[in-house]
Backbone as a chain_set.jsonl record, in Angstrom:
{"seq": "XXXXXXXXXXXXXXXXXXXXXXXXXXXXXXXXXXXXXXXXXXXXXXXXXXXXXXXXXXXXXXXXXXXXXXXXXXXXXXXXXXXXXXXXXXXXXXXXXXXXXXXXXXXXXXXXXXXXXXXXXXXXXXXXXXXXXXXXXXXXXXXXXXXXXXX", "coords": {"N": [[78.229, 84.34, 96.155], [80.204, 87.133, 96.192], [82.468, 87.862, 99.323], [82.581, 90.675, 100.857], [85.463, 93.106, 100.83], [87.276, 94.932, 103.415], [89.371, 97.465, 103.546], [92.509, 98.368, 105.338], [94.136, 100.739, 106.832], [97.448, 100.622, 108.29], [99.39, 102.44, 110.01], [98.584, 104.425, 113.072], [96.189, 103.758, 112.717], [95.604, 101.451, 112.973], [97.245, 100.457, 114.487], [99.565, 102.272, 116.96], [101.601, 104.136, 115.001], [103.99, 106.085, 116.084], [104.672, 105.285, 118.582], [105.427, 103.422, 118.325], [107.608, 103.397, 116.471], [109.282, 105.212, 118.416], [109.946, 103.382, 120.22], [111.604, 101.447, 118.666], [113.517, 103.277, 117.857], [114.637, 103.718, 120.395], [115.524, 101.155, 121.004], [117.727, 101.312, 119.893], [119.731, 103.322, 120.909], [118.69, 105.959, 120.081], [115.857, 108.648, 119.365], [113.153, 109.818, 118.259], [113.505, 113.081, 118.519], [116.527, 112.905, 118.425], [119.298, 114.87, 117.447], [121.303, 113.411, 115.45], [119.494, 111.594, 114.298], [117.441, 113.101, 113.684], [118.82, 114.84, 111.569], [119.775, 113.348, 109.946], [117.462, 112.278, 108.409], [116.455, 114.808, 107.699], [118.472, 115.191, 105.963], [117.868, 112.965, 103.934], [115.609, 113.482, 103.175], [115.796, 115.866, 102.179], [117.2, 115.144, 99.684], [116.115, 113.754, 97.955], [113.426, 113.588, 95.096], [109.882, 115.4, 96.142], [108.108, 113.756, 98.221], [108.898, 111.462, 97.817], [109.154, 107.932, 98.086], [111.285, 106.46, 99.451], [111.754, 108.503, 101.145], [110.863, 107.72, 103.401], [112.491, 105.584, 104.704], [113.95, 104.002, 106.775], [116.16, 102.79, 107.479], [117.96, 104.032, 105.494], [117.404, 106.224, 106.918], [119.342, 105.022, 109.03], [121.76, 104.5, 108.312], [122.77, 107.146, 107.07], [123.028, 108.416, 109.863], [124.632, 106.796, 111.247], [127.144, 107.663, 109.779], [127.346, 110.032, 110.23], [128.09, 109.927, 112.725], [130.829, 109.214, 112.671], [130.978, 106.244, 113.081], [129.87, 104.05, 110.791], [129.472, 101.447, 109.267], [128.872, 98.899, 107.487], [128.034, 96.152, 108.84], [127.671, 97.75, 111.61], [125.241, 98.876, 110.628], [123.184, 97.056, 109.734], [122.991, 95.454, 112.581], [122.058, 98.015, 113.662], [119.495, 97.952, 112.225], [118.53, 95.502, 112.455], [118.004, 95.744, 115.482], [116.275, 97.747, 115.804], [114.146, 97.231, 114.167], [113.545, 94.077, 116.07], [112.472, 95.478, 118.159], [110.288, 96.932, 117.377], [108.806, 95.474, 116.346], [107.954, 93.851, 118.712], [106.735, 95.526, 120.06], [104.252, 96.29, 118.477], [103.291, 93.991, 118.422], [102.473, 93.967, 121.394], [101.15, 96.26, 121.149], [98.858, 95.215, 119.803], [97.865, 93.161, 121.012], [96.656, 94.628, 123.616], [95.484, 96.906, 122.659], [92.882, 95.173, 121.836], [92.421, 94.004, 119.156], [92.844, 91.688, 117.787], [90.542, 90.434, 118.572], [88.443, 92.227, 116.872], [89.511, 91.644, 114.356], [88.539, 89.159, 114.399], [85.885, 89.684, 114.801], [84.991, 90.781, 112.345], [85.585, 88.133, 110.612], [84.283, 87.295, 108.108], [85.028, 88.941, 106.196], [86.881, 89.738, 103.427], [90.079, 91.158, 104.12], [92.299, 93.819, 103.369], [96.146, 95.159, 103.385], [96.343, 99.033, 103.072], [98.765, 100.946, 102.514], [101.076, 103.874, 103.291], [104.826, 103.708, 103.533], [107.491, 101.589, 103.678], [108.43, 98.404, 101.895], [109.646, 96.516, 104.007], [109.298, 97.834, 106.303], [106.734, 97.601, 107.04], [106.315, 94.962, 106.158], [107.39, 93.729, 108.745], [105.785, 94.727, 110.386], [103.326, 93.894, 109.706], [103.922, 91.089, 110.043], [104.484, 91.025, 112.328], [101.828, 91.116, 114.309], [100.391, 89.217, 112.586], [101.457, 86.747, 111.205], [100.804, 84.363, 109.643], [98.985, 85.078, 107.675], [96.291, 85.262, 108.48], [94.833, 86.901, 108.75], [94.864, 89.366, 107.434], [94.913, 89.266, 103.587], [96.104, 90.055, 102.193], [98.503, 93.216, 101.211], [99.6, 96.562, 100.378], [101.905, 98.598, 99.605], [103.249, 101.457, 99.344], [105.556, 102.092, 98.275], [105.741, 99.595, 96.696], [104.119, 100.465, 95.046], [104.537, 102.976, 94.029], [103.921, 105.226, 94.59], [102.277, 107.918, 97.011], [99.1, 107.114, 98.795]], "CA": [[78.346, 85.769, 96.302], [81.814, 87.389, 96.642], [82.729, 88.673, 99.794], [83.493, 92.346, 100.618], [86.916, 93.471, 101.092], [87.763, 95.816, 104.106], [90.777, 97.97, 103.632], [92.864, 99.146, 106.439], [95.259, 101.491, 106.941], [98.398, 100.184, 109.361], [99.955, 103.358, 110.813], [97.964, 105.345, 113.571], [94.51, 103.661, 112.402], [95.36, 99.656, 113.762], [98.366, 100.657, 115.618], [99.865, 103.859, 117.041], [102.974, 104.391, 114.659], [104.745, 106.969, 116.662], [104.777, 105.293, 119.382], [106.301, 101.865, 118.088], [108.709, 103.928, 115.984], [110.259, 105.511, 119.29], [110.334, 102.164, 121.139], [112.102, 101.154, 118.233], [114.685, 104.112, 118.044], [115.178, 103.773, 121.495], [117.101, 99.645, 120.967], [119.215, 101.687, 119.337], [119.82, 104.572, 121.396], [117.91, 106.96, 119.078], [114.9, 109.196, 119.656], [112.609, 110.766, 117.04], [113.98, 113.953, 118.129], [117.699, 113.098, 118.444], [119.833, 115.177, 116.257], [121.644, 112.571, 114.467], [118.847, 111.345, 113.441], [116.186, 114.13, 112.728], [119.644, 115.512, 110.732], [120.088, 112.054, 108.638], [115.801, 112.03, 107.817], [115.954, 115.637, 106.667], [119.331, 114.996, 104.725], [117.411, 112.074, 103.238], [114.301, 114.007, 102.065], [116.139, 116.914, 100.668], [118.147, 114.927, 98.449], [114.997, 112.967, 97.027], [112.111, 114.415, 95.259], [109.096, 115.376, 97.173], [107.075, 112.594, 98.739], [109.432, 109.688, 97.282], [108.552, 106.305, 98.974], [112.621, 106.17, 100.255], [112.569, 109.759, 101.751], [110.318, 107.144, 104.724], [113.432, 104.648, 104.876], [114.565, 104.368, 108.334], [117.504, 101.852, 106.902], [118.601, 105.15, 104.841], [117.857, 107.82, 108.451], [120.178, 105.078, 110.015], [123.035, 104.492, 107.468], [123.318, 108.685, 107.564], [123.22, 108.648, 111.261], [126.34, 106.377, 111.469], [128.292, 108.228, 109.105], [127.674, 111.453, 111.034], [128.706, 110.026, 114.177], [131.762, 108.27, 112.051], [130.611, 104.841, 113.131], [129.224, 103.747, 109.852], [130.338, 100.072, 108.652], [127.83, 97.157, 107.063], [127.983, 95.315, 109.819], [126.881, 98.2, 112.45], [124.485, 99.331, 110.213], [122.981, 95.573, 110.456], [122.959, 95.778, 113.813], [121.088, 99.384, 114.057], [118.114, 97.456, 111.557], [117.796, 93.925, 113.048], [117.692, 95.643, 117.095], [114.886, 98.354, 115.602], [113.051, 95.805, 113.953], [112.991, 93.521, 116.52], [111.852, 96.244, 119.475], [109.515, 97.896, 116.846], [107.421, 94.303, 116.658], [107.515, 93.615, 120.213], [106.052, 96.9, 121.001], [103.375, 95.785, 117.553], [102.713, 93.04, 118.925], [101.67, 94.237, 122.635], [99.679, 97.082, 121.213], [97.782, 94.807, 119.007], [97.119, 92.342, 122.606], [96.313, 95.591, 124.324], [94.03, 97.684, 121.896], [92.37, 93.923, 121.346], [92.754, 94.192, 117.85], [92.429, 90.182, 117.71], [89.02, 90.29, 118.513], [87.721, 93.096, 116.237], [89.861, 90.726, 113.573], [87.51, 87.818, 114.51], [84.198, 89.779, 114.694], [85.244, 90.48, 111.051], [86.435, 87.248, 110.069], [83.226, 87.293, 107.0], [84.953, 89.722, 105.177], [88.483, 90.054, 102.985], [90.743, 92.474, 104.65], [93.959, 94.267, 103.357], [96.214, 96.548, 104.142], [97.635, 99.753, 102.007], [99.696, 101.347, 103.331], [102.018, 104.068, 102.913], [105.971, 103.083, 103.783], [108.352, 100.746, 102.63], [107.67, 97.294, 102.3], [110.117, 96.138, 104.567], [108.72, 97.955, 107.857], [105.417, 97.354, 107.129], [106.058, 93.512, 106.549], [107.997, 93.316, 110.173], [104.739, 95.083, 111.416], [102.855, 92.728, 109.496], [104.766, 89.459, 110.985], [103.975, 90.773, 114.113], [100.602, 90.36, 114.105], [99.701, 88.193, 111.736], [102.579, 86.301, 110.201], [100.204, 83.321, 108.581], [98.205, 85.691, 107.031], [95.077, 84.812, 109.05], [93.489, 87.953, 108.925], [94.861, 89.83, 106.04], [95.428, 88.383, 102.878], [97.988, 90.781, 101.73], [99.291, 94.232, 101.599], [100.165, 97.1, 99.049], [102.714, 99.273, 100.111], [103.513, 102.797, 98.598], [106.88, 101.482, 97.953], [105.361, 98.736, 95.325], [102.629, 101.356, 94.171], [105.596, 104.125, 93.054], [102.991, 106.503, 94.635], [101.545, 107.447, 98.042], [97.944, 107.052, 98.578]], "C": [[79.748, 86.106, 96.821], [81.495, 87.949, 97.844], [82.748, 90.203, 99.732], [84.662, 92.291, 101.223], [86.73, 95.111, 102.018], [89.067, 96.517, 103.506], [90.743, 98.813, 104.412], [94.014, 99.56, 106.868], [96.103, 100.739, 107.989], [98.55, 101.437, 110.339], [99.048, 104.788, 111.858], [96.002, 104.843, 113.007], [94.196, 101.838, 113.327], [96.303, 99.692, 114.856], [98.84, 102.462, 115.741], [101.236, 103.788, 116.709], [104.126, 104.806, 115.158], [105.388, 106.44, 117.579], [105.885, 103.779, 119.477], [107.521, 102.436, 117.228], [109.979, 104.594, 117.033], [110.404, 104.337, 120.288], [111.537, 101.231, 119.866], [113.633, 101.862, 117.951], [115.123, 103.737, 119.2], [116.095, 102.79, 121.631], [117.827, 100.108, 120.291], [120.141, 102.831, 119.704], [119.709, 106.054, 120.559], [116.804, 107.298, 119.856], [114.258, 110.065, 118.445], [112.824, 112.31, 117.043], [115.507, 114.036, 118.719], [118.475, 113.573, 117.24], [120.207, 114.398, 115.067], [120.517, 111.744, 113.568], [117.484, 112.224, 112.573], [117.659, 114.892, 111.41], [119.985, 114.537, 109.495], [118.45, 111.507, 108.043], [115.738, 113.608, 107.074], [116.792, 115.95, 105.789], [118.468, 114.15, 103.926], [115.913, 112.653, 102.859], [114.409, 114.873, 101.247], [116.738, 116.844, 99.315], [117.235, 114.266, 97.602], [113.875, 113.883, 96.823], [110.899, 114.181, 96.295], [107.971, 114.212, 96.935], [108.033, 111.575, 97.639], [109.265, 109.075, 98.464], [110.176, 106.298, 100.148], [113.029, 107.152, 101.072], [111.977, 109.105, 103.468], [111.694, 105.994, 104.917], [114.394, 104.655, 105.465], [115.895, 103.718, 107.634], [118.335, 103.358, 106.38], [119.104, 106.027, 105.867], [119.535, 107.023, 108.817], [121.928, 105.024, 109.53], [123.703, 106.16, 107.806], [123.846, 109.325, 109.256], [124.949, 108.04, 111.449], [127.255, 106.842, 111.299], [128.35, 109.322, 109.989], [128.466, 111.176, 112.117], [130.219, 108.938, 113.814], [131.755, 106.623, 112.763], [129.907, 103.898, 112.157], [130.463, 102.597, 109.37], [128.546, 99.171, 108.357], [127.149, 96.594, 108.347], [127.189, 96.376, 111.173], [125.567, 98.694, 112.003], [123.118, 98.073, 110.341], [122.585, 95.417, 111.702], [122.049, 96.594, 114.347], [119.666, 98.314, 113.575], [117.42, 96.43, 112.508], [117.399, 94.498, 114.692], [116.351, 96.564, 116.77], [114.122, 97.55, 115.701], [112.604, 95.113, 114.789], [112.207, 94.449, 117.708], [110.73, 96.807, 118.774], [108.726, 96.388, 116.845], [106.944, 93.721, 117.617], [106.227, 94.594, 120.369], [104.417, 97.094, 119.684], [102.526, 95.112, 117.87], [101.7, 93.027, 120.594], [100.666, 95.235, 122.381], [98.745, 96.493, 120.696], [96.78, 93.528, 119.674], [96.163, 93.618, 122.914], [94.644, 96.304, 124.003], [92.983, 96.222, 121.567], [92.347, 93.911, 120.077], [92.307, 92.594, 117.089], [90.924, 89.948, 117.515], [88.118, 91.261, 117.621], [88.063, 92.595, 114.564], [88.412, 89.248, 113.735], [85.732, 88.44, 114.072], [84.448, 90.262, 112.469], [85.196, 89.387, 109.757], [85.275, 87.064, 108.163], [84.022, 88.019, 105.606], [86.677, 89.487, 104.638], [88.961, 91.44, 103.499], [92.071, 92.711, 104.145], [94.421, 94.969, 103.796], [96.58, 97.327, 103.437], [97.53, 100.686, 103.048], [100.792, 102.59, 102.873], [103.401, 103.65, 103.811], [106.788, 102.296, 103.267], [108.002, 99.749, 102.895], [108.439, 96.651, 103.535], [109.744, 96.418, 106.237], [107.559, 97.566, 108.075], [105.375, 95.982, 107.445], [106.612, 93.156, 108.234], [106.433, 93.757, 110.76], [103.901, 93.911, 110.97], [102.775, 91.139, 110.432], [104.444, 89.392, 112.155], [102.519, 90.637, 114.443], [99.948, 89.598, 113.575], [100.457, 87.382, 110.744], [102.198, 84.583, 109.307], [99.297, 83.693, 108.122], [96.472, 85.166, 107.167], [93.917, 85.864, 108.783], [93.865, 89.036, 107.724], [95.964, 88.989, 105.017], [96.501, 88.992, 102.019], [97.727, 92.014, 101.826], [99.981, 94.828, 100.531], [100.668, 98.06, 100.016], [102.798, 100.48, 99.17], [104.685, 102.876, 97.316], [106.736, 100.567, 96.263], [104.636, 99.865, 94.691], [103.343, 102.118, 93.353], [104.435, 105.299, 93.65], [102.247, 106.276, 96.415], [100.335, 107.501, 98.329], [97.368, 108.379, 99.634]], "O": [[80.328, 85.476, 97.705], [80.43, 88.566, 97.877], [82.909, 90.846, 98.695], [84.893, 91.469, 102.11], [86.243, 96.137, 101.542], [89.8, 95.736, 102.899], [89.902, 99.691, 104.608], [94.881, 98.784, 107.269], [95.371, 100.086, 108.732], [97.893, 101.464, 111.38], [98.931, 105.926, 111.403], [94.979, 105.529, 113.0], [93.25, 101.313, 113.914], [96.192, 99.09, 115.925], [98.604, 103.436, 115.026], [102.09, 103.505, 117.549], [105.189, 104.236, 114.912], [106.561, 106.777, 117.741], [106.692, 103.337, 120.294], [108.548, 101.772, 117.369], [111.179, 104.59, 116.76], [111.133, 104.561, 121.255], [112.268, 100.368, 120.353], [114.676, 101.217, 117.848], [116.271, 103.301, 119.112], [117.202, 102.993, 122.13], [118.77, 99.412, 119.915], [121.086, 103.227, 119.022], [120.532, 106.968, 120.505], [116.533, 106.635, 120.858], [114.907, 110.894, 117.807], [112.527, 112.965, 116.044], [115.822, 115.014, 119.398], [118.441, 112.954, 116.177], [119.702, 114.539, 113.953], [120.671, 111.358, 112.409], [116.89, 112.093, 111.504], [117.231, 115.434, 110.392], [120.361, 114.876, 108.373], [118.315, 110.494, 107.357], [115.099, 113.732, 106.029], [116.492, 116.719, 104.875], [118.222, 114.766, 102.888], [115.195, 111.96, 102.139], [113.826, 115.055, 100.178], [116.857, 117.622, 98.368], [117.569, 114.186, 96.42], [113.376, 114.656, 97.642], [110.798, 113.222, 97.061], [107.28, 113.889, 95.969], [107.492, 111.051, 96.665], [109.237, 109.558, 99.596], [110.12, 106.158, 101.37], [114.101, 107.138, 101.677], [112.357, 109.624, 104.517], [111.317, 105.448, 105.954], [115.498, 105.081, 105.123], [116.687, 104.574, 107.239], [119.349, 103.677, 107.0], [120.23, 106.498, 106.029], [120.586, 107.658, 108.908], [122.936, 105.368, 110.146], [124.696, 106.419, 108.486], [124.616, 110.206, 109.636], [126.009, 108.621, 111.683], [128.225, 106.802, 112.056], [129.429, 109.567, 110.527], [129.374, 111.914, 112.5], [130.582, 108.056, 114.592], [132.821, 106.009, 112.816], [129.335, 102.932, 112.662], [131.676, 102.705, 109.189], [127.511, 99.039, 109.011], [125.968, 96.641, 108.69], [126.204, 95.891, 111.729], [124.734, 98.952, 112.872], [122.154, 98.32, 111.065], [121.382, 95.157, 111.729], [121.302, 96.254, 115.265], [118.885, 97.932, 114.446], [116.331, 96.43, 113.081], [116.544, 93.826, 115.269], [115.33, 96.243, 117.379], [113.504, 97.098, 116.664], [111.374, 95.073, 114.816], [111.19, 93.91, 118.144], [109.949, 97.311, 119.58], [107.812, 96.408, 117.67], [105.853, 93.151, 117.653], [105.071, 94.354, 120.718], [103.569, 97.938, 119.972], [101.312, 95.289, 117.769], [100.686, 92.388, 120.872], [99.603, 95.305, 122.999], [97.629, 96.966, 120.911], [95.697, 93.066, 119.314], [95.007, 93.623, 122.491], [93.523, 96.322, 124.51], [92.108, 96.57, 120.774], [91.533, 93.0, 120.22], [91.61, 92.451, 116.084], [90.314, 89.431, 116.579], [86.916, 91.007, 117.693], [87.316, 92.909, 113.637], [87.632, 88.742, 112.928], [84.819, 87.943, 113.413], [83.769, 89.729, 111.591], [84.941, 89.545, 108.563], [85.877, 86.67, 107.164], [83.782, 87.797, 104.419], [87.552, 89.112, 105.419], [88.406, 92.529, 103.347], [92.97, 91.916, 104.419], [93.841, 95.696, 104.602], [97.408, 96.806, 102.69], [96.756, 101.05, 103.933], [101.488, 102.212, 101.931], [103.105, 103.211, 104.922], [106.767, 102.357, 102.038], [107.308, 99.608, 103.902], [107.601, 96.117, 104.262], [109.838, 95.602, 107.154], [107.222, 97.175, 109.193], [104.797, 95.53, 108.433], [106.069, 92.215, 108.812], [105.954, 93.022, 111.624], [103.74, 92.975, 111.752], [101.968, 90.488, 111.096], [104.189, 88.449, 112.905], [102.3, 89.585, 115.044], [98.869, 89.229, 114.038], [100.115, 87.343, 109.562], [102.966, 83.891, 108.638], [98.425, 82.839, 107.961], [95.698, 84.821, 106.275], [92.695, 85.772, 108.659], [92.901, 89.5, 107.115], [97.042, 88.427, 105.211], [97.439, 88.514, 101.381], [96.727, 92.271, 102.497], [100.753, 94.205, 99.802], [100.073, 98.349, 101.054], [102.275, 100.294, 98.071], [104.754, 103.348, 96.181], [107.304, 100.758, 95.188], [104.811, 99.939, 93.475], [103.092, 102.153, 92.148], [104.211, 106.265, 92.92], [101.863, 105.24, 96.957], [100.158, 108.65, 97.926], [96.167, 108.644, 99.692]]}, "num_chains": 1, "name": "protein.A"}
């Protein structure tokens, strides 16, 4: 008999998005409502049609941010990603200790679980990694990004 398959949202349903997104602005001295960057997220949605997958692509907010504040090079831009990233899976990783999340994974363990997701694949997989980076508890992950569409 096959299994059933769970599916489960990432953002605000296993973890609280918001809250790992401003612990993540913050290693970079950002804030979800600092100009430079609420001004380089709503440059980057007006120039893409509505609801494209890239108008969510912090990499894009932070590239625009640089330029505004004429500090924009490769290399700092680099810099902005890899210190997010890593403060945004710390702060993944303790909510997913915290909320026990582990154990509601285990009382599960019977069933196939994925995740879809809207976002890009790239934040999602760092969130991913942080909890579950040998794919113990989900066996993969559709992103919006791969889909061309958000769910």
């Amino acid at each position: 008999m096959d299994r059933l398959t769970l599916i489960f949202d990432f953002d605000d349903t296993l973890i609280d998005s918001g809250l790992a997104f401003e612990k993540g602005l913050k290693a970079i001295g950002l804030s979800l409502l600092s100009p430079d960057y609420l001004a380089a997220r709503d440059e980057t949605k007006k120039q893409l049609p509505a609801l494209h997958v890239s108008a969510r692509n912090r990499l894009i907010y932070f590239k625009k941010a640089l330029q505004r504040r004429n500090q924009y090079s490769a290399s700092n831009l680099l810099d902005w990603v890899t210190r997010y990233e890593l403060a945004l899976s710390e702060e993944i990783r303790r909510q997913w200790q915290v909320l026990q999340r582990e154990v509601l994974m285990e009382a599960l363990q019977g069933y196939r679980k994925f995740i879809l997701t809207n976002e890009t694949i790239r934040t999602q997989t760092c969130k991913l990694a942080a909890i579950d980076p040998k794919a113990r508890y989900f066996e993969n992950m559709l992103t919006s990004e791969e889909a061309g569409a958000e769910k």
